[in-house]
C-alpha positions as CSV (number, residue, x, y, z in Angstrom):
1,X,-279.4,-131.5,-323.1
2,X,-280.0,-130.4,-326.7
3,X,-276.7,-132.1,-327.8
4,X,-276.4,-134.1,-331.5
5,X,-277.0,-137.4,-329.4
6,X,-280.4,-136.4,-328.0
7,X,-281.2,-134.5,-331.5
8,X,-280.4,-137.8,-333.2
9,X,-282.3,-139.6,-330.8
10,X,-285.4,-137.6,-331.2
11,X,-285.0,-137.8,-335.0
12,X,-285.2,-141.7,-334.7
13,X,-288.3,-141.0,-332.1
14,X,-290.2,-139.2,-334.4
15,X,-289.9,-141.1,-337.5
16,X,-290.8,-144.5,-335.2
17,X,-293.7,-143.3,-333.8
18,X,-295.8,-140.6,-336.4
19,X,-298.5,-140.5,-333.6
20,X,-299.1,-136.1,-333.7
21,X,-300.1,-136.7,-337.7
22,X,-301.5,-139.5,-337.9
23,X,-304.7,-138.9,-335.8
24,X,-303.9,-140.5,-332.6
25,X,-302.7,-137.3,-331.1
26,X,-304.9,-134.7,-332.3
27,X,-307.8,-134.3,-334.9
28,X,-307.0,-130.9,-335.9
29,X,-303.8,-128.8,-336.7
30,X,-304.4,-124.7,-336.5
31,X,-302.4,-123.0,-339.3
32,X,-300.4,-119.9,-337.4
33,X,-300.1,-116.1,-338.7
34,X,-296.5,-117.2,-339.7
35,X,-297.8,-120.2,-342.3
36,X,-298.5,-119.1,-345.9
37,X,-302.0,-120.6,-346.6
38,X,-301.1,-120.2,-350.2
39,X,-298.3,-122.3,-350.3
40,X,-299.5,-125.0,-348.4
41,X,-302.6,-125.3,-350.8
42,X,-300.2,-125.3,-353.1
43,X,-298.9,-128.1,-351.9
44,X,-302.3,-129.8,-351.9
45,X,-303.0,-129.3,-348.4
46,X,-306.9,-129.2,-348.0
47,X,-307.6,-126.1,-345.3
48,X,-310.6,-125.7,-343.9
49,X,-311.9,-122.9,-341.8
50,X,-313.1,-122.6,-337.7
51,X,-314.1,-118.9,-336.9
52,X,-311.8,-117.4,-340.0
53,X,-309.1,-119.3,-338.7
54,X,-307.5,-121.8,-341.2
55,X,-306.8,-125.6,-339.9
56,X,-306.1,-128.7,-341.9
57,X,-307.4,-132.4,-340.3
58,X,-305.6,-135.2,-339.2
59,X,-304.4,-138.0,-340.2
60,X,-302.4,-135.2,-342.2
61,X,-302.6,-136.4,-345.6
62,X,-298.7,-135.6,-346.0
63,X,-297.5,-138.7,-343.7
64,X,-296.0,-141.3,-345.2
65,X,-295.4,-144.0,-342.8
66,X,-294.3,-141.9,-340.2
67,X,-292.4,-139.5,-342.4
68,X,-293.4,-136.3,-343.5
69,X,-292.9,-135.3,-346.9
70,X,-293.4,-131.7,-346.6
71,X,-290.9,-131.6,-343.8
72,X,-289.1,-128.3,-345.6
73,X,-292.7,-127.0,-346.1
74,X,-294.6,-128.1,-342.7
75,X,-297.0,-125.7,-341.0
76,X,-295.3,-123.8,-337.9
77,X,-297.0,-125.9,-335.4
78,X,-295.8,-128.7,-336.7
79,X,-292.5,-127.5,-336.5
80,X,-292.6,-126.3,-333.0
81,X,-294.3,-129.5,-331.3
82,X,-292.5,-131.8,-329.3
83,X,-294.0,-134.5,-327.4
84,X,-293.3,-135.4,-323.9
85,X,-291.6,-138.2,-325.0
86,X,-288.7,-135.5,-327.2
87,X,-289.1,-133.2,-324.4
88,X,-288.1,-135.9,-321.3
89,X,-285.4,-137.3,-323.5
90,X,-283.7,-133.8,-324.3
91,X,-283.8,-133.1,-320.9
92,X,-282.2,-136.4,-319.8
93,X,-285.4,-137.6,-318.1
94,X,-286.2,-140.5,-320.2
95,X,-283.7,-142.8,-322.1
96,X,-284.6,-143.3,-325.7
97,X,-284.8,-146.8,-325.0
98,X,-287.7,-145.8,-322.1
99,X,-289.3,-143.6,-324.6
100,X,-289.2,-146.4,-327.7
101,X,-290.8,-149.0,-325.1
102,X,-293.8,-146.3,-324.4
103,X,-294.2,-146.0,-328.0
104,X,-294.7,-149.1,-328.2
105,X,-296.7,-149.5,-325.7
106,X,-298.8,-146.9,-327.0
107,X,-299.4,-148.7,-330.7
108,X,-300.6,-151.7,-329.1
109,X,-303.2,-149.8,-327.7
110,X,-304.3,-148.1,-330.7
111,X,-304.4,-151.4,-332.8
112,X,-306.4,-152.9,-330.0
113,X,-309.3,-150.0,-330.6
114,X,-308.6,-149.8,-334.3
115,X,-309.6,-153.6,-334.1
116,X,-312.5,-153.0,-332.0
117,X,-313.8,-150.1,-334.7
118,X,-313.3,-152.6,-337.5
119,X,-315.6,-155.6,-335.6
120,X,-318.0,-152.9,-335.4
121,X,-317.8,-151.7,-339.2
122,X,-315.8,-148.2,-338.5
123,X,-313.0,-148.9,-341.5
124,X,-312.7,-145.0,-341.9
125,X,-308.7,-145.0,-340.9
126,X,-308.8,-141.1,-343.1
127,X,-310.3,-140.2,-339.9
128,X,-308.9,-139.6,-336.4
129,X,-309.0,-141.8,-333.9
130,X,-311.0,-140.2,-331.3
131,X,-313.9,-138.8,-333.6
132,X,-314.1,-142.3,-334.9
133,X,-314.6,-144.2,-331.3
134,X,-317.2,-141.2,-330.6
135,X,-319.0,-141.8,-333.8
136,X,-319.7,-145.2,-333.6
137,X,-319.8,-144.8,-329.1
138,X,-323.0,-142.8,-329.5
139,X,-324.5,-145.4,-332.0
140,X,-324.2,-148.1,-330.3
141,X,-325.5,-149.3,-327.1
142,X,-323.4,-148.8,-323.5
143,X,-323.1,-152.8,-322.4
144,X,-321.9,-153.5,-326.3
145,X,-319.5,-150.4,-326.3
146,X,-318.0,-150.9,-323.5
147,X,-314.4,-152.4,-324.4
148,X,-314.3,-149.9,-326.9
149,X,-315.1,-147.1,-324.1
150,X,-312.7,-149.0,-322.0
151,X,-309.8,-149.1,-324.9
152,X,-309.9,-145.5,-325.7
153,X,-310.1,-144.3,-322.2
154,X,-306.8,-146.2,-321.4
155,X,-305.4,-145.1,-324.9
156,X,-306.1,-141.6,-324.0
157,X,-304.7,-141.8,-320.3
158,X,-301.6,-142.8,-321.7
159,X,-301.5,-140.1,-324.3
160,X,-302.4,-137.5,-321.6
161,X,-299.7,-139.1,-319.4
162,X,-296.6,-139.4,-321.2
163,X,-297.6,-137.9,-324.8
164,X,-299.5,-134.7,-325.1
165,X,-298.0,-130.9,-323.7
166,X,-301.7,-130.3,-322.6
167,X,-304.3,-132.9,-321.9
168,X,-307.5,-133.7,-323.5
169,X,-310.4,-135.0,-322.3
170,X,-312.7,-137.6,-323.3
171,X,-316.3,-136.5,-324.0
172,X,-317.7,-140.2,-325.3
């Protein structure tokens, strides 16, 4: 059901929720044979490398809100991805309204353990979400960490659940 209303739809998804650039989703972005690494430094993109394989980290420094403002210019991957949520609603699963409500849902959840880093000290938003909660997880001590533990692992089921094409697991 690719048809203008479900494109338009999952336009208006996309620019509400920002969630597979802005760290929540994933940490790392792998540039494909396709992408010019020249023009994307170009751009400013800052690449780093992972076996000889160019990758740029999240939150990508191009995200405005939850606009991208190298749209014409994005890497192939991130041009390709859809999220469960684009993928349910183009295939009449999910209304828009369903998918808005899990986005929601979803932001709630990541201020909740954005809140818990800050009462701990973690203000390092440049940084994804998941590497942060490990960072300061393995500092501190299990009975103190816990809602944190407890907020992230929920965060992350959710992600896995209605988000993310492939899961990830949570190594904290």
């Amino acid at each position: 059901m690719s048809d203008p209303d479900s494109t338009a739809a999952a336009s208006r998804l996309c620019t509400a929720c920002g969630m597979c650039c802005n760290g929540v989703l994933f940490h790392i972005v792998r540039l494909q044979p396709v992408d010019s690494v020249k023009a994307l430094e170009a751009l400013g993109m800052k690449l780093s490398r992972k076996k000889r394989e160019p990758y740029f980290n999240q939150p990508c420094r191009f995200l405005n809100d939850c606009t991208c403002t190298i749209y014409e210019s994005r890497p192939q991957r991130c041009r390709l991805f859809e999220c469960r949520q684009i993928l349910g609603l183009q295939a009449g699963d999910i209304a828009e309204s369903e998918a808005e409500g899990r986005i929601a849902e979803v932001r709630a959840l990541v201020r909740q353990v954005e809140a818990l880093l800050e009462a701990h000290g973690n203000m390092e938003n440049q940084r994804p979400l998941l590497e942060r909660c490990t960072q300061l997880l393995q500092q501190g001590g299990e009975t103190q960490m816990y809602p944190l533990r407890h907020a992230m692992q929920g965060l992350n089921d959710l992600l896995n659940l209605h988000f993310r094409p492939e899961p990830v697991a949570l190594n904290m």
